[in-house]
N, C-alpha and C positions, 0 to 999 in steps of 0.2 A: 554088626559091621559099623566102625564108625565114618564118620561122615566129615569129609573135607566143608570147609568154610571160608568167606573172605570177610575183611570187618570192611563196609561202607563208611563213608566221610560226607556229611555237609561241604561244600563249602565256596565262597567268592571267586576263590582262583585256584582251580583244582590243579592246574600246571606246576604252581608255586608251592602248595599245600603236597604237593606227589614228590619234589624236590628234597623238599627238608625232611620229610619223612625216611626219603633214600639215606639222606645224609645220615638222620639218627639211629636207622636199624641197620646201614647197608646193604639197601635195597636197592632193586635196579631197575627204571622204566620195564613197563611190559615194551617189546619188541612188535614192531608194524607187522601186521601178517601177512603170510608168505607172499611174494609176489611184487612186493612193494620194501622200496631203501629207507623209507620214512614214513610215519606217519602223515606228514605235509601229502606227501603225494597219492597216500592213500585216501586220504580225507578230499582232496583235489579231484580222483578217481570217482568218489563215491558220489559226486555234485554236493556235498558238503557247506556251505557258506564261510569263509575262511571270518568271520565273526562268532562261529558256534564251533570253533576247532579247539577252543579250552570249555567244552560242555563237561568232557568227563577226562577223565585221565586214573591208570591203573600203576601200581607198582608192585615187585614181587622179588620174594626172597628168591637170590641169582643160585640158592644151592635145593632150593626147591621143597624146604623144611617148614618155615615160618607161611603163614597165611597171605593170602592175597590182597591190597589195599585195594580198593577201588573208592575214586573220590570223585562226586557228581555238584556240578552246579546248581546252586538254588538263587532265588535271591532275595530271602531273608536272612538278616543276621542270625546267630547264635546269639539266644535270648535265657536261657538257662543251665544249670549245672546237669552235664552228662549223667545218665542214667546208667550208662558202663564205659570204662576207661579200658589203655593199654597200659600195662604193668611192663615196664622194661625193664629185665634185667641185666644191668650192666657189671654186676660186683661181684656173677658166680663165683663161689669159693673161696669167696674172700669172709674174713670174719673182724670184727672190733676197730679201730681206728684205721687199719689200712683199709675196709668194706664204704665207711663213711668216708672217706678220704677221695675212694674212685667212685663213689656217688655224684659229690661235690663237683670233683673234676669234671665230670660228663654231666652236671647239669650247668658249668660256666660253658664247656663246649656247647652244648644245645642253644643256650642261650644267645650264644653270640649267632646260631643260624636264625635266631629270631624267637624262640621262646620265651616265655615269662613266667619267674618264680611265684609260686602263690607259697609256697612255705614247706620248711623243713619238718617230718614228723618223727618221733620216734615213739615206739609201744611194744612194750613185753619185748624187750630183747630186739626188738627191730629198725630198722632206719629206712625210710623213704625219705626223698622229696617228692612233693607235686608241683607239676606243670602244666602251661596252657601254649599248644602250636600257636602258630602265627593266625590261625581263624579263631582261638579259645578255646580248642577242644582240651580237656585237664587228660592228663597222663600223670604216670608215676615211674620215677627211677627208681631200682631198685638195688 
């Protein structure tokens, strides 16, 4: 039987880091549970410290297909190269200059939510770029 998974995140500002993530896969905040209109008031609820109300924050595919983000506060920086990345693909079905063309596009979008380019690849027939979120965690468009 296989087994569901969620990918964790390091990071400074898990609010802001859960954001842009939303933005790049069209993900969508996890929802306050039941009982509660917001988070604010659940976290208010629970005697929470409204200083520790961005400790963690989740986000999640809204069709319920794609994994669970969960991103927790540390607070050391990202000090080296990820050990495992997210491979996004954006250019399903696409093949040769149009595949590289809607790569491009969606990493000048990404970009401008705050990513940064480390570089174009190509190999055996393929095209990525790799990128770093706004914490430096590297991903790949695919």
């Amino acid at each position: 039987m296989a087994r569901t998974f969620q990918v964790t995140f390091d990071a400074a500002d898990p609010r802001a880091l859960g954001d842009f993530w939303c933005e790049v896969l069209g993900y969508v905040r996890d929802a306050p549970p039941a009982g509660f209109a917001t988070w604010e008031a659940a976290l208010t609820a629970w005697g929470v410290p409204e200083d520790r109300w961005n400790d963690k924050n989740a986000v999640s595919d809204p069709d319920g297909v794609g994994p669970r983000i969960f991103i927790q506060k540390v607070p050391e920086p990202k000090t080296a190269k990820n050990r495992a990345h997210l491979d996004v693909n954006v250019a399903a079905g696409l093949a040769g200059e149009e595949r590289i063309a809607k790569i491009r596009a969606e990493a000048e979008r990404v970009t401008a939510l705050g990513a940064g380019v480390v570089g174009e690849m190509a190999e055996l027939g393929e095209f990525w770029i790799v990128l770093r979120d706004p914490e430096g965690n590297e991903f790949c468009l695919q």
